[in-house]
C-alpha positions, -999 to 999 in steps of 0.1 A, spaced: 775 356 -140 738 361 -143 726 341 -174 704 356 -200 676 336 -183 668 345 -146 683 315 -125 672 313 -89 690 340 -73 696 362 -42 673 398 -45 677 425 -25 658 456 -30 665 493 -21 632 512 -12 603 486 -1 578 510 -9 545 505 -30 565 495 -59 596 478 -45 577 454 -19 554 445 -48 581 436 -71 601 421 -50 571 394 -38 566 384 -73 598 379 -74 599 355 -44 569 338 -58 589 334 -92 610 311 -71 636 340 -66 651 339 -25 646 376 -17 674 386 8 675 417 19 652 449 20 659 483 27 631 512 36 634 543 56 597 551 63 575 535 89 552 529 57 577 508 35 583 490 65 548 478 74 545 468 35 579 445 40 563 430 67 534 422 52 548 409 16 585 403 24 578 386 57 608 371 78 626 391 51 653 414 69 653 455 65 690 457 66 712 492 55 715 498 15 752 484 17 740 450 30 716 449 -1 737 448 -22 763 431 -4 742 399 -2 721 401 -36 725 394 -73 698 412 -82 696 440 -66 660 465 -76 665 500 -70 625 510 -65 632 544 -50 615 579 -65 632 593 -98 649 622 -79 671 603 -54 681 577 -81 713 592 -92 724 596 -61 718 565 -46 736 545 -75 769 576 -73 768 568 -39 767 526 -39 794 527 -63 816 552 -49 810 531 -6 797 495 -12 804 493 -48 789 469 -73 799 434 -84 808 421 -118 779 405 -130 756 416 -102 724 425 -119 712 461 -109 673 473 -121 656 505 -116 626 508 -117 625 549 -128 599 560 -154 621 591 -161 656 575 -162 670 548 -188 701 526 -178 724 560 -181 715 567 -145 729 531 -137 769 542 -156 783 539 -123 773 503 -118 779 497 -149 819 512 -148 822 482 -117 810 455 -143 775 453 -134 747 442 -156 721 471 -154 686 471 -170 659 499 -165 619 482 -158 593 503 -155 560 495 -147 531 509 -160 511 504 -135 499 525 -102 509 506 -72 491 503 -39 520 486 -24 494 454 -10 490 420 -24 461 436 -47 490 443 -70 504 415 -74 470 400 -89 471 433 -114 509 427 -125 504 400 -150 499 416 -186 511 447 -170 539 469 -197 568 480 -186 590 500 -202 625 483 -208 658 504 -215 689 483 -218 719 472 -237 715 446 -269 728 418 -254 710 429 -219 674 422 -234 670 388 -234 675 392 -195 652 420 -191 628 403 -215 630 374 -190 628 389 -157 598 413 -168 583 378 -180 587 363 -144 571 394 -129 539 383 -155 547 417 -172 551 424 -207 585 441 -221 578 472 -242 614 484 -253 625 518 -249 654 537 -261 676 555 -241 673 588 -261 632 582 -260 628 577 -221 620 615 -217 593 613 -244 584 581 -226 581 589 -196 
């Protein structure tokens, strides 16, 4: 089980894109072992390379097969179905962590990972990303909005705190008005 406080664990992230590859390098330099990567374009690939390197682009079900924390940085449209689709093939793990990073969508999107016992928490920055190392020198004091159960919080608080962010919470029913 994933303590309220992030311990040093396995990340994986689905969609190494301008915001995913970011995220998950502050992560690494939080001390967190990223694991795996996923990215379709020739794009997200380039930016694993350069701030994931030696990081492997393996398919979405060895993501999440091998992580703890696994961040779901694709667009707002595909969310839904990527998370329907993980839970219904690869599934999720009790107590995996599972974080999207959505502007438009709270943790309702995440129901299906939540049904297999997963912890699910909903980060979004508030930040344009150029997917380089520049951001990662523009994420501290950065917002992001922060849609999660109570007793998810302390986690979320936590993890947006390792990223150098600042937690702004956001409920569920206001993530339309948010966003």
């Amino acid at each position: 089980m994933y303590p309220t406080t992030p311990a040093r664990r396995h990340v994986g992230v689905i969609g190494a894109g301008r915001v995913g590859a970011v995220l998950a390098a502050a992560l690494r330099a939080a001390g967190h072992e990223v694991v795996a990567a996923h990215g379709l374009s020739d794009a997200s690939r380039s930016r694993a390379a350069d701030l994931l390197p030696g990081v492997p682009l393996v398919p979405v079900a060895a993501v999440v097969e091998q992580a703890d924390l696994v961040l779901l940085t694709v667009p707002d449209d595909p969310l839904p179905g990527l998370v329907q689709g993980v839970a219904r093939s690869t599934g999720f793990r009790p107590g995996q962590v599972v974080a999207h990073t959505s502007g438009r969508h709270g943790v309702a999107v995440l129901a299906p990972a939540a049904a297999q016992g997963a912890r699910v928490l909903a980060l979004h920055p508030a930040m344009t990303f150029t997917g380089t190392a520049v951001d990662l020198e523009r994420l501290p004091g950065t917002r992001f909005g922060v849609t999660t159960a109570p007793d998810e919080e302390p986690l979320a608080r936590a993890l947006v705190a390792e990223l150098g962010g600042v937690p702004v919470p956001i409920d569920e029913a206001d993530r339309p008005l948010y966003h």
